[in-house]
C-alpha positions as CSV (number, residue, x, y, z in Angstrom):
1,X,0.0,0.0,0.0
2,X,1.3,3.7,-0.5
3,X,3.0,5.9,2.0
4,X,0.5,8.4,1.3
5,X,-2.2,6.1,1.7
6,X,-1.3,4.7,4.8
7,X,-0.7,8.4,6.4
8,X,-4.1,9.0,5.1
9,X,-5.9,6.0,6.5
10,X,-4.0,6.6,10.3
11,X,-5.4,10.0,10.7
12,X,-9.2,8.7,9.6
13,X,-8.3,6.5,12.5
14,X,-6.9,9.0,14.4
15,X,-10.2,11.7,13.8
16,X,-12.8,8.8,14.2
17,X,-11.2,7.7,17.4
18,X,-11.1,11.6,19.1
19,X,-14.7,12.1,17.7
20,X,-15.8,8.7,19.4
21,X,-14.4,9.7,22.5
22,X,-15.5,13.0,22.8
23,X,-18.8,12.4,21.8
24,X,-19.2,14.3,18.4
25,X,-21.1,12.8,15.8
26,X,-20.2,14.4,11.6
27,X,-23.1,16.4,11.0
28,X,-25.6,15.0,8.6
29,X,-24.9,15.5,4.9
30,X,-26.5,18.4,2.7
31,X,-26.0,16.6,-0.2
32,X,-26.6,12.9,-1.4
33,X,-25.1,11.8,-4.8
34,X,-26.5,8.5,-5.8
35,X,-25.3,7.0,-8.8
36,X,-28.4,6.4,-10.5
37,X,-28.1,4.0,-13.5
38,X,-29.8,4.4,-17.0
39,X,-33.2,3.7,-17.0
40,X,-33.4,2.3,-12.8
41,X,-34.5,4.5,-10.5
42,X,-34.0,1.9,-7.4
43,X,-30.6,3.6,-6.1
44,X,-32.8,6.5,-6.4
45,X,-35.6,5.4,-4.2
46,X,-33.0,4.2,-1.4
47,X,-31.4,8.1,-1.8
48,X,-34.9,9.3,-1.0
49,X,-35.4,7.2,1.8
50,X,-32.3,9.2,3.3
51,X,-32.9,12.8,1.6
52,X,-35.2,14.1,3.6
53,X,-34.1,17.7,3.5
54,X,-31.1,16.9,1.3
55,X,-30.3,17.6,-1.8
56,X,-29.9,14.9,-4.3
57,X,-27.5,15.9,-7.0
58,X,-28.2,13.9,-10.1
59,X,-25.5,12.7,-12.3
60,X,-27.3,12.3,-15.7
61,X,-24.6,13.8,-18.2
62,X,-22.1,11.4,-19.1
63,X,-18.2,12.7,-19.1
64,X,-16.9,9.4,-20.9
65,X,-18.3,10.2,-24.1
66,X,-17.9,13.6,-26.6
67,X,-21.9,13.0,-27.3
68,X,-24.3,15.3,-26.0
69,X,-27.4,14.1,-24.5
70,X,-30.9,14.8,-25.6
71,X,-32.6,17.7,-23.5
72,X,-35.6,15.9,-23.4
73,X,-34.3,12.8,-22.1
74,X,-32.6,14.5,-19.2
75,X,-35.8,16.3,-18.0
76,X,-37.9,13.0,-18.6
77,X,-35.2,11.6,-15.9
78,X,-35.4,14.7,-13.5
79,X,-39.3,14.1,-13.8
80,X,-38.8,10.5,-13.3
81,X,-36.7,11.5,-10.0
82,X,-38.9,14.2,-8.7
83,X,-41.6,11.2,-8.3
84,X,-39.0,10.3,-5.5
85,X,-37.8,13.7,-4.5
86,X,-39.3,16.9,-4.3
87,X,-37.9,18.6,-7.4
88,X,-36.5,21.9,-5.1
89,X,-34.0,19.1,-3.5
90,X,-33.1,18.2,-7.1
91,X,-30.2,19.2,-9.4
92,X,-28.2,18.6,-12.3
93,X,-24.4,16.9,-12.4
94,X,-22.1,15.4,-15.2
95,X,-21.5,12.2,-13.7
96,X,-18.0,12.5,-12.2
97,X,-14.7,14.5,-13.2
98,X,-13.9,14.8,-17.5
99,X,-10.9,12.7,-16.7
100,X,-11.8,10.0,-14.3
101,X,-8.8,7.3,-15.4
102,X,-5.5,7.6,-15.6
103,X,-5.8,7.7,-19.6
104,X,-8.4,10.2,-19.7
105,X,-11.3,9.9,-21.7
106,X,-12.0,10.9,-25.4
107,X,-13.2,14.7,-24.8
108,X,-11.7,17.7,-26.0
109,X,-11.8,20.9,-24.0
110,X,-14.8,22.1,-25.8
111,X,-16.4,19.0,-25.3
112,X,-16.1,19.3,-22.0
113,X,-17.4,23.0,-22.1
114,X,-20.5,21.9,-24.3
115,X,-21.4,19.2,-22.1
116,X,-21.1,21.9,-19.0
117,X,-23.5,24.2,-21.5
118,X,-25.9,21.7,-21.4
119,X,-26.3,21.1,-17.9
120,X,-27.0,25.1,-17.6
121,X,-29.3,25.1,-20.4
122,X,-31.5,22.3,-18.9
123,X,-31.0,23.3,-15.3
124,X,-32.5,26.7,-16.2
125,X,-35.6,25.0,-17.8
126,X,-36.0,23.0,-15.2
127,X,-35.7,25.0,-12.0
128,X,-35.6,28.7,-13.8
């Protein structure tokens, strides 16, 4: 295992152990981001179970692939959601970071910049 690891897994310890003893609990999350498949909302029913007050950040825009999604499909799946979640506790994501392997993925910048476009464009039509 890696040096850096290691450190980093000794002081989890380290802060779990003080907060144990001294009797603080980590606040509760503001935000909850499931990662909801395509076309299953069930990881998205067990987030609303716990998102009571939360908001649920919804990864819907893919960062693997230079296509752009269709606007309607992504507001037919923020409707789908909202059946779950109250659509104010709602919002909009690419799924993870443009480069989530060591290789990258096949974007260019403006990909990347398009893809961000889109999530304004629908996030304005959705919540204004």
């Amino acid at each position: 295992m890696p040096r850096q690891l290691q450190e980093h897994l000794a002081r989890e310890r380290r802060v779990r152990r003080f907060r144990r003893r001294a009797g603080v609990h980590r606040p509760r999350r503001r935000r909850l981001l499931p990662r909801v498949r395509h076309r299953t909302c069930r990881r998205l029913r067990a987030a609303a179970l716990r998102a009571q007050g939360q908001t649920v950040v919804l990864g819907l825009v893919s960062s693997k692939v230079p296509e752009l999604e269709r606007k309607d499909d992504l507001k037919r799946r923020i409707d789908a959601a909202a059946k779950f979640v109250p659509l104010e506790n709602l919002c909009l994501s690419p799924q993870c970071g443009f480069s989530s392997t060591h290789h990258g993925n096949k974007l260019t910048a403006d990909d990347q910049w398009r893809k961000l476009g889109l999530v304004l464009e629908v996030s304005n039509s959705v919540w204004g």
